[in-house]
N, C-alpha and C positions, 0 to 999 in steps of 0.2 A: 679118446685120444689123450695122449699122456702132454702136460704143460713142460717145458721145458726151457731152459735158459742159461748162458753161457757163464754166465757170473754163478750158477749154483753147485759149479764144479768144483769150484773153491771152498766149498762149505766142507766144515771136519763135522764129522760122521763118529757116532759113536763104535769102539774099534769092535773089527768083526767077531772079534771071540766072543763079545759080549750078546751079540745076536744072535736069535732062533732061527734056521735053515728057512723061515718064509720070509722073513727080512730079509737074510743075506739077499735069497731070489726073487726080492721086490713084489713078491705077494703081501706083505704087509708094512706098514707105515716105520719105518729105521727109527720113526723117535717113541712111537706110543704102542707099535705095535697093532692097531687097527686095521684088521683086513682090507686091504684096498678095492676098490671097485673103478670101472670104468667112468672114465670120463672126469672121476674125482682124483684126479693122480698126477706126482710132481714127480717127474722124471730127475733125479738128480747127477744124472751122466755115469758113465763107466767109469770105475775106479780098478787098480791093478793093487792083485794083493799077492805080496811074497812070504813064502816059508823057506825058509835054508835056498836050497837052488830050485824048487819051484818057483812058478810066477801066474796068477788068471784073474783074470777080469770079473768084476763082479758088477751086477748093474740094482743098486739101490734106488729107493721112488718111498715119496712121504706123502703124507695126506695132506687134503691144502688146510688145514690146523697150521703147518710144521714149513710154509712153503721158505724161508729164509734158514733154518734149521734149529728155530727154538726147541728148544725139550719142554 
């Protein structure tokens, strides 16, 4: 089960272009990149991401290395 915490929503996120589609999709760690596994995983809430007049939610998660969102 994923850790989660309301204060972690506020943590900036390295910006999405900069991440591989398994980050984006929270299969891997948004700061180092380590494939995530169960039970080992920080859920960092959903975030909304805009392009021109799109708009979608993305749901990034870190390794507990990264649980406040050091790099």
């Amino acid at each position: 089960m994923a850790t989660t915490t309301d204060d972690l929503t506020a943590v900036e996120l390295p910006r999405i272009g900069t991440l591989t589609q398994r980050q984006q999709r929270g299969q891997d760690c948004v700061w180092c990149g380590v494939t995530l596994a169960a039970g080992a995983v920080i859920d960092l809430g959903p975030r909304r991401y805009r392009r021109a007049d799109w708009v979608t939610q993305w749901f990034p998660r870190a390794c507990k290395r990264h649980p406040g969102g050091v790099s």
